[in-house]
Legacy VTK file of the C-alpha trace (Angstrom):
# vtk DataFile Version 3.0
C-alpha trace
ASCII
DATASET POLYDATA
POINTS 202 float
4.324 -11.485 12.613
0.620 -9.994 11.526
2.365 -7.381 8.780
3.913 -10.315 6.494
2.046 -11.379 3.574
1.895 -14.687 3.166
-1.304 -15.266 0.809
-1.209 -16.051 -2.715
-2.408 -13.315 -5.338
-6.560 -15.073 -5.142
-6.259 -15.530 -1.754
-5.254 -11.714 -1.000
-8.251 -10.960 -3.121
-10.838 -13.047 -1.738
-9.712 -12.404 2.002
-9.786 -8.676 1.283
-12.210 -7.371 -1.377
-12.124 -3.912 0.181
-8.304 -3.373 0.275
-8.516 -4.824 -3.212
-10.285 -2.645 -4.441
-9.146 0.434 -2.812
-5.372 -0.547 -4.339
-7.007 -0.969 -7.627
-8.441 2.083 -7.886
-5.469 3.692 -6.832
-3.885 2.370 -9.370
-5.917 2.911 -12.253
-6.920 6.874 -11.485
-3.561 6.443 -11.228
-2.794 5.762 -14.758
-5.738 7.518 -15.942
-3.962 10.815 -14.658
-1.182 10.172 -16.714
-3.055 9.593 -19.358
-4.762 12.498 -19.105
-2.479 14.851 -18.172
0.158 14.352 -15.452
-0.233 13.638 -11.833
2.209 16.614 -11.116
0.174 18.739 -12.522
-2.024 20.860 -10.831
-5.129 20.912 -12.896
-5.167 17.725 -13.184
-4.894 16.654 -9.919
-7.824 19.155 -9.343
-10.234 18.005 -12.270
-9.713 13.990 -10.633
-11.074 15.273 -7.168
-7.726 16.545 -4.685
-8.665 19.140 -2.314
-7.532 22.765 -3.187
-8.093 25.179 -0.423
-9.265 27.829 -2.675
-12.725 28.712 -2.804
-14.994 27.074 -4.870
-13.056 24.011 -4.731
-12.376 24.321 -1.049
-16.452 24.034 -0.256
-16.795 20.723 -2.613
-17.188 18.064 0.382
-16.725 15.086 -2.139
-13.209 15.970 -2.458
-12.710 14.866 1.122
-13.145 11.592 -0.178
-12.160 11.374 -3.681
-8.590 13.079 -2.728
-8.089 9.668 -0.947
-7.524 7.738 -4.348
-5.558 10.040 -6.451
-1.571 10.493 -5.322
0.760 12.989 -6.689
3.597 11.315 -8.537
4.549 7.316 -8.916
6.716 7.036 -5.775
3.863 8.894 -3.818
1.193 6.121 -5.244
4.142 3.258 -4.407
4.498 4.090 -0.592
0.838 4.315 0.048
-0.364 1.509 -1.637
2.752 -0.576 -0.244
1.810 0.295 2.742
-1.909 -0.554 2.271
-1.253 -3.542 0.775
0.921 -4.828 4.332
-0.902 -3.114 6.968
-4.329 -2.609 5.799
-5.803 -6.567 5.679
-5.525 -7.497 8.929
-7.600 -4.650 10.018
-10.010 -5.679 7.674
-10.726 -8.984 8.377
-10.507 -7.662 12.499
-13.467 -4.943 11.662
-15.565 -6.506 8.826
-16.385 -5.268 5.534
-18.919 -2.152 6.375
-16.930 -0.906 9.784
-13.738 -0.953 7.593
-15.063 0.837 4.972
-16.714 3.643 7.285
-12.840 3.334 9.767
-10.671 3.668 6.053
-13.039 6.600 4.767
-13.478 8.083 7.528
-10.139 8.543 8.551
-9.177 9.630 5.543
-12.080 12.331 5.915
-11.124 13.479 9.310
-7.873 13.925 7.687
-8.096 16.196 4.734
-10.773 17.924 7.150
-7.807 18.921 9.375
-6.104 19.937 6.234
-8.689 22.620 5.257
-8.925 23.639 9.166
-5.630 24.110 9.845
-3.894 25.136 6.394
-2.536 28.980 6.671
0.200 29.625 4.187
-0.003 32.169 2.102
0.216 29.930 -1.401
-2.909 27.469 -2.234
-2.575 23.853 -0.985
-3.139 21.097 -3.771
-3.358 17.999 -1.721
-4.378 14.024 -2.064
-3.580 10.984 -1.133
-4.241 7.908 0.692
-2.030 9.127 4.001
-4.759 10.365 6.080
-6.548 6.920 5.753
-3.124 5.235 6.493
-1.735 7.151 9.329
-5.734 5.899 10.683
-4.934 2.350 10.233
-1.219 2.972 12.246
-3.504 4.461 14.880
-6.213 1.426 14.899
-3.251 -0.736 15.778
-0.879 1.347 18.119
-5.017 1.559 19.692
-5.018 -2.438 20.279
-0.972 -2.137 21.114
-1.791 0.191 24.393
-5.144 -1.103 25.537
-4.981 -4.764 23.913
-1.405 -5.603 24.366
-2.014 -9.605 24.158
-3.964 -9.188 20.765
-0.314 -8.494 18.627
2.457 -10.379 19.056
5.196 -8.342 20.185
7.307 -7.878 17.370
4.257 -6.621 15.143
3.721 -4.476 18.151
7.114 -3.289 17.743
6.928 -2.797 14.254
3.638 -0.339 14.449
5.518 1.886 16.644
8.318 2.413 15.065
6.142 2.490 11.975
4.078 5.579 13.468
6.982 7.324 15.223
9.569 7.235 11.838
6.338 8.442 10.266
5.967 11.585 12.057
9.474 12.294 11.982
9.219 11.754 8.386
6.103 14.159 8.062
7.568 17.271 10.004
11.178 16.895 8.492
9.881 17.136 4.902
8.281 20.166 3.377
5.932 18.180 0.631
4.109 15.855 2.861
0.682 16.951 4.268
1.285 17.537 7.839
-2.242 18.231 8.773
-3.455 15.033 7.165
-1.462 12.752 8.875
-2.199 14.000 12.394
-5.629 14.328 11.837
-5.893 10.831 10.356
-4.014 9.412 13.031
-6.023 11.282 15.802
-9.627 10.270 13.532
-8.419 6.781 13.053
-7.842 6.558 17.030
-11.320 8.107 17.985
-13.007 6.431 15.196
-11.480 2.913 16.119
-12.946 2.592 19.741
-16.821 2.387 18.220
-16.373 0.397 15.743
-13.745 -2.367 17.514
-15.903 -5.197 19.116
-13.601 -5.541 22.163
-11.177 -8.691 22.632
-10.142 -10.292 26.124
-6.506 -9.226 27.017
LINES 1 203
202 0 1 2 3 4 5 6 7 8 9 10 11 12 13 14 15 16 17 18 19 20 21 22 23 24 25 26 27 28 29 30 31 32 33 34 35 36 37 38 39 40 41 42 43 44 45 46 47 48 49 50 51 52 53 54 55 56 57 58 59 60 61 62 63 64 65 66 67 68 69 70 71 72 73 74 75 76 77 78 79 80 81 82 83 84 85 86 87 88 89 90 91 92 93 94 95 96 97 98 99 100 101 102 103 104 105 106 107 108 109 110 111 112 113 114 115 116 117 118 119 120 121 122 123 124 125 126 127 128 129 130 131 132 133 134 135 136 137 138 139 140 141 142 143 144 145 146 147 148 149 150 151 152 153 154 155 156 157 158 159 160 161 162 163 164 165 166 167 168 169 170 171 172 173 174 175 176 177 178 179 180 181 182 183 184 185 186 187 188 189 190 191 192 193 194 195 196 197 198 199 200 201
């Protein structure tokens, strides 16, 4: 099964420096937040980098990236970096260091891109998170689970699809999740993943 963890603590790190460090600074803007203000609060989500479809804050392209490592609330940081923490290394060590950085950020781009696209309600959207870049690494393997089908074993097959598919259910039955960013991560993560994948026989 590819999703279970079976390293130690230093052998998580030294495998994968770039998940590491994404989790860790998750974590400790995190904490910083709370700190600071509270990472239910508005302005402070704002001032630490989420996207905010008003204008000026809406034409501030580093957002689209910073957004990516602040979360809204502890159970919102827990899910993401849970499931970062499973599914995320195995990509990494399959890509490389650079082409995983450019597949996690970029998806996670494409993502809150789609969010300022498509966003039409009439209240402003305060919105981060690591989903976009997530919903990207579902799509990298459901990607090598169509077109590569001897590369995963068939239960972590399985376990991607039902992974994705409870996902979107999950993201169109419930009002507070960002929609937008989870499509458009998936569909960036899938387009994104064909360049940078060196291919494998099967």
């Amino acid at each position: 099964m590819l999703f279970l963890r079976y390293e130690s603590f230093r052998q998580y790190i030294r495998w994968y420096p770039v998940t590491t460090i994404i989790l860790a600074i998750n974590i400790v803007l995190y904490i910083g937040m709370e700190l600071y203000g509270s990472t239910h609060d508005s302005m402070t989500l704002i001032q630490f980098g989420a996207l905010f479809s008003e204008p000026p804050f809406s034409g501030e392209y580093w957002r689209y990236f910073a957004s990516q490592f602040i979360h809204i609330g502890f159970d919102h940081l827990l899910f993401n970096c849970f499931s970062l923490f499973v599914f995320a290394p195995p990509l990494e060590r399959l890509l490389g260091t650079w082409k995983y950085i450019v597949f996690y950020l970029g998806s996670g781009f494409i993502g809150n891109l789609s969010t300022q696209l498509f966003y039409n309600q009439p209240e402003p959207l305060v919105s981060a998170g690591a989903s976009g870049a997530i919903y990207g690494v579902f799509a990298a393997y459901l990607f090598i689970a169509l077109f590569y089908k001897k590369a995963l074993d068939k239960q972590s097959s399985s376990t991607i699809k039902t992974v994705v598919i409870v996902g979107f259910i999950y993201s169109f039955l419930i009002p507070q999740v960002n929609l937008y960013a989870h499509i458009g991560g998936f569909v960036g993560g899938f387009l994104l993943f064909a360049p940078l994948f060196r291919k494998m026989p099967g």
